[in-house]
C-alpha positions in Angstrom: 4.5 0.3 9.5 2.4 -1.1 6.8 2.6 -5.0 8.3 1.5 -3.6 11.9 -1.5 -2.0 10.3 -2.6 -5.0 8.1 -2.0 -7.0 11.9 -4.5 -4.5 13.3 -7.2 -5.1 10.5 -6.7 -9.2 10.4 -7.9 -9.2 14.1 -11.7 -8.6 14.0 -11.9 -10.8 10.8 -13.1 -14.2 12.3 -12.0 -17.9 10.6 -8.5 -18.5 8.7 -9.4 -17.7 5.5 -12.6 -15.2 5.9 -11.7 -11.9 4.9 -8.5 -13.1 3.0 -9.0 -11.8 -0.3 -10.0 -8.2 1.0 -6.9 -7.7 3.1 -4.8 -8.5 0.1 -6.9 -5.9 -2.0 -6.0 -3.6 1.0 -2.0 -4.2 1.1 -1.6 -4.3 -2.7 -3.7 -0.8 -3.4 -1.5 0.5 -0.5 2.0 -0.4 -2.1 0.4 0.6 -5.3 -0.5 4.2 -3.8 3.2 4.2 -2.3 4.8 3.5 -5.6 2.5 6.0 -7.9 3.4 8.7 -5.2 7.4 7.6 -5.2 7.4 7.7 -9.4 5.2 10.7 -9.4 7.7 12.5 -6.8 11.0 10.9 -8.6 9.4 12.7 -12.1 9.1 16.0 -10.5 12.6 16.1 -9.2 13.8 14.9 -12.5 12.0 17.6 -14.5 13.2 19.9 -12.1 16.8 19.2 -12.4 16.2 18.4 -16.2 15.7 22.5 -16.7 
């Protein structure tokens, strides 16, 4: 899911290399996001268990 949308934002960007270093900014905040949200989640399970 995540490689179709970074496919779908390298289109308009126009040259090889134009726009290279913002669509790696995009796909590492957006496996950064994923895992804060998966250790976040994973913490809450474990607390609840935990009690």
């Amino acid at each position: 899911m995540i490689r179709l949308y970074l496919r779908e934002a390298w289109k308009p960007l126009h040259g090889p290399l134009h726009g290279f270093w913002a669509v790696h900014l995009l796909a590492t905040a957006m496996v950064l996001a994923l895992t804060v949200a998966a250790t976040t989640g994973a913490f809450c399970v474990l607390r609840r268990q935990a009690r």
